[in-house]
N, CA and C atoms as an extended XYZ file, in Angstrom:
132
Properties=species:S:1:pos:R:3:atomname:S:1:resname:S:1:resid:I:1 pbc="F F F"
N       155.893       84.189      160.296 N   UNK     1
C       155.399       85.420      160.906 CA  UNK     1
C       154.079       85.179      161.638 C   UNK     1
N       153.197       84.573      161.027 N   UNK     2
C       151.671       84.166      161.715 CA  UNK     2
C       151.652       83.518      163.013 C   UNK     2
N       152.986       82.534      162.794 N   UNK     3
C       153.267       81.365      163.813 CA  UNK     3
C       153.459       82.537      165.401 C   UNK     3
N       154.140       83.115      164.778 N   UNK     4
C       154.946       84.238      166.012 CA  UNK     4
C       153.784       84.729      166.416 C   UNK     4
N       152.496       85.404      165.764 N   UNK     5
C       151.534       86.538      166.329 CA  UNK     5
C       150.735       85.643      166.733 C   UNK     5
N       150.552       84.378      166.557 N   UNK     6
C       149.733       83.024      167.336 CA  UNK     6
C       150.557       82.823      168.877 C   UNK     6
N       151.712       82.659      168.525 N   UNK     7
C       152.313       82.253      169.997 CA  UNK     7
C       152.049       83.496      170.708 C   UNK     7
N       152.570       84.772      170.381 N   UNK     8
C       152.169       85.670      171.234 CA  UNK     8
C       150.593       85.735      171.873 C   UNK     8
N       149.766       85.211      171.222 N   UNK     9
C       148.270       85.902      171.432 CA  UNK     9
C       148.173       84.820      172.455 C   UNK     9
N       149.203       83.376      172.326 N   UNK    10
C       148.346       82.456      173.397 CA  UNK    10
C       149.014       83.067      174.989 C   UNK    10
N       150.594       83.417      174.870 N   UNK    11
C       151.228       83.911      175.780 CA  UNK    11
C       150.091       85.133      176.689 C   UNK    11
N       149.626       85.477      175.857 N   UNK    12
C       148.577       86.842      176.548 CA  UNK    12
C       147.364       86.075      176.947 C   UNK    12
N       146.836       85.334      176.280 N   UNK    13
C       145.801       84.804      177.111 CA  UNK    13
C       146.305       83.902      178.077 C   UNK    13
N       147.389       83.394      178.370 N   UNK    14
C       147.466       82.531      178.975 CA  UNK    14
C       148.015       83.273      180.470 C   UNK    14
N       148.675       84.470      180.181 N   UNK    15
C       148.476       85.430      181.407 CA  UNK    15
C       147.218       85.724      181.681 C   UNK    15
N       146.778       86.412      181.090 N   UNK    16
C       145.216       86.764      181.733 CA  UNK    16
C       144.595       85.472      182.374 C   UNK    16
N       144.517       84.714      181.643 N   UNK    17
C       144.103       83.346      182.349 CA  UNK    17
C       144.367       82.967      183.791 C   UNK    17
N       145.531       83.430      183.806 N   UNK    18
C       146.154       83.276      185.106 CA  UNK    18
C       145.691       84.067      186.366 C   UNK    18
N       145.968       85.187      185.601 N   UNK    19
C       144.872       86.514      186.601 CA  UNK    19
C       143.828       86.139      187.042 C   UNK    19
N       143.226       85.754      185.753 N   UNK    20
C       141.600       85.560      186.776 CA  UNK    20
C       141.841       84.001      187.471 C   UNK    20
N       142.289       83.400      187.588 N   UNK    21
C       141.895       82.516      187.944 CA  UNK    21
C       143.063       82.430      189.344 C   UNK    21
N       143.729       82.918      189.550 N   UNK    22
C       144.524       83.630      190.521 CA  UNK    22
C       143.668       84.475      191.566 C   UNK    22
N       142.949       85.130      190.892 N   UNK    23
C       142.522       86.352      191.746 CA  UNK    23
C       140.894       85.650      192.170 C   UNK    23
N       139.966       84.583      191.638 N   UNK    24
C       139.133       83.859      192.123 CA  UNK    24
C       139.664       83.457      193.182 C   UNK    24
N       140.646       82.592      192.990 N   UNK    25
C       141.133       81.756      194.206 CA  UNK    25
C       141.372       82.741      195.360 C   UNK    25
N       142.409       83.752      195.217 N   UNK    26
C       142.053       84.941      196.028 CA  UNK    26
C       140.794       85.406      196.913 C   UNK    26
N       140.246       85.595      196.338 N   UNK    27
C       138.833       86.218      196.734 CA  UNK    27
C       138.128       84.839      197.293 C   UNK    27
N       138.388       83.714      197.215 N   UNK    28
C       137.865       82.390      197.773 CA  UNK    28
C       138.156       82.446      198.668 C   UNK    28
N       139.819       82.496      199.276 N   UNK    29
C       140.294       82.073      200.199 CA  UNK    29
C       140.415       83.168      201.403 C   UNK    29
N       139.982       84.485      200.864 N   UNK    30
C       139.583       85.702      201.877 CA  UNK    30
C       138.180       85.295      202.117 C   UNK    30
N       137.375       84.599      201.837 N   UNK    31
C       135.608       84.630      201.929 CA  UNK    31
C       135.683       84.416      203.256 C   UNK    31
N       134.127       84.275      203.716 N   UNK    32
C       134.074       83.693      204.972 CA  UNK    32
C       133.769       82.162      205.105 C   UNK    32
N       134.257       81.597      204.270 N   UNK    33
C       134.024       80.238      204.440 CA  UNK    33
C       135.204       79.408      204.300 C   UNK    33
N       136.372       80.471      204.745 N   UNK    34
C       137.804       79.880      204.793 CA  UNK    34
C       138.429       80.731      206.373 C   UNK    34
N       137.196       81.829      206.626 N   UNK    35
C       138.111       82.125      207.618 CA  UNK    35
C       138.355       81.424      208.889 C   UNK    35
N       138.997       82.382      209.574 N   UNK    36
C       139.549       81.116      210.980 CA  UNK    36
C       138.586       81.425      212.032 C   UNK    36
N       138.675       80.325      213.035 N   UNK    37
C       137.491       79.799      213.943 CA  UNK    37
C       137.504       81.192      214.382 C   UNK    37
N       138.352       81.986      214.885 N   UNK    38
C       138.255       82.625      215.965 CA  UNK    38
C       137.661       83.706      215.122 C   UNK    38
N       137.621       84.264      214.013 N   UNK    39
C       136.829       85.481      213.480 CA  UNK    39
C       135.145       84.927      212.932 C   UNK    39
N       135.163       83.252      213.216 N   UNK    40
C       133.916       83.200      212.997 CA  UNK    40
C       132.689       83.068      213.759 C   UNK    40
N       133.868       82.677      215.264 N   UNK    41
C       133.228       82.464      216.541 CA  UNK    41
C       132.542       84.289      216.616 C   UNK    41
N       133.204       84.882      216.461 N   UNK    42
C       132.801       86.585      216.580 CA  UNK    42
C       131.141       86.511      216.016 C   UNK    42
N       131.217       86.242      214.811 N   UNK    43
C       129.990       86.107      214.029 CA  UNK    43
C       129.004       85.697      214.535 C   UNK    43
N       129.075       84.630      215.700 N   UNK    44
C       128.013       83.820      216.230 CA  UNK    44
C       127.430       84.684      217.630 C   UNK    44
C-alpha cells in the first residue's frame, strides 16, 4: 500500500516538474533574446 502512495506522489511531482520546467523553457524562447532579426531590427 505505501509502495503505491510513493509511486503516486513521484508521478505528481514528476508532472509538475514538467510544468515548470516546460513553461521556463517557454517563457525563454518567447524572450527577446530568441526573437527574430526582423522584430529586433524594430528595436534598434
Amino acid at each position: 500500500m505505501s509502495e503505491k502512495i510513493v509511486q503516486l506522489i513521484e508521478e505528481v511531482m514528476k508532472g509538475q516538474i514538467r510544468e515548470l520546467v516546460g513553461g521556463n523553457v517557454e517563457k525563454t524562447l518567447n524572450g527577446s533574446s530568441f526573437q527574430s532579426p526582423c522584430k529586433l531590427k524594430k528595436l534598434t
